[in-house]
C-alpha positions in Angstrom: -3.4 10.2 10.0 -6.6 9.3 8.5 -6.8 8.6 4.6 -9.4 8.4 1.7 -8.8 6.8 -1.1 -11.0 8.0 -4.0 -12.6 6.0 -7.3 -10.7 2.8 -7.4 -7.7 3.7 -6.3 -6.0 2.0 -3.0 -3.4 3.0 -0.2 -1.4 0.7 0.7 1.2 0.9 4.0 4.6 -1.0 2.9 5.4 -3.9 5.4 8.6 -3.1 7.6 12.1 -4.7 6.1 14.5 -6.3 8.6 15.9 -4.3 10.7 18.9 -6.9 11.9 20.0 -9.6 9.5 20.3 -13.3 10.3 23.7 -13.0 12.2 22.2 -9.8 14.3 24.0 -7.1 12.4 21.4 -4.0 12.1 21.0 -2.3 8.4 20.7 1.1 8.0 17.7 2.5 6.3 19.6 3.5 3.5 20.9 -0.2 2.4 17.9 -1.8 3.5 15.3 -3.8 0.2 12.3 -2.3 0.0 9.4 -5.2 1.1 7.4 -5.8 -1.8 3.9 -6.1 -0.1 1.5 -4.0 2.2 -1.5 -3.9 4.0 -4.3 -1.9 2.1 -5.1 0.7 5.0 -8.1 2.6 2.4 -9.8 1.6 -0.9 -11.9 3.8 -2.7 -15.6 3.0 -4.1 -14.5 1.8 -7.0 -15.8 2.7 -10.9 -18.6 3.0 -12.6 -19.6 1.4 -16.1 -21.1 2.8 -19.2 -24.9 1.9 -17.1 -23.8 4.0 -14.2 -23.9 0.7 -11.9 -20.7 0.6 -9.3 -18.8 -2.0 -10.0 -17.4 -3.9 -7.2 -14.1 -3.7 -5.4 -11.7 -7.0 -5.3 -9.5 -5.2 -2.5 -10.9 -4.9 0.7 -9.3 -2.9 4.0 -6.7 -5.8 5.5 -5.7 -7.7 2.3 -2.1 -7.7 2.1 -1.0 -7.3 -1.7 1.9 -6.8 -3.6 3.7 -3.4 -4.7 4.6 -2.9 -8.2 7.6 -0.2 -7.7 6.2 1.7 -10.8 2.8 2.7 -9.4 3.8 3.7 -6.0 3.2 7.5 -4.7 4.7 8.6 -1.5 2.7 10.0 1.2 4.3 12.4 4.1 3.9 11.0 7.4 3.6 14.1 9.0 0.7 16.0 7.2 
């Protein structure tokens, strides 16, 4: 699935939690942590000041970042 990210907004694709603890015991989904960091798979152009001139990006396709639970929106997989 291909995305576009639009004005200065970013998509970011969480980073895999462990599947198996330490002592080899596997965790379902469902009592596995969220990871707290992705890889930003799309960034948008970014803004525009008052003058009109684009201002530029800080995030580029590749960084890895940190997710702020708050501001996440789900995607579907399957569209």
């Amino acid at each position: 699935m291909k995305f576009r990210s639009l004005h200065d907004r970013v998509v970011i694709r969480r980073a895999e939690g462990d599947v198996k603890s330490k002592g080899g015991i596997i965790i379902p989904d469902t009592a596995r942590e969220k990871p707290q960091q992705g890889e930003v798979v799309a960034v948008g152009p970014g803004l525009r000041d008052k003058g009109g001139t684009l201002v530029p990006r800080d995030v580029e396709v590749g960084d890895i970042m940190g997710i702020v639970e708050k501001t996440e929106t789900a995607a579907d997989k399957a569209a």
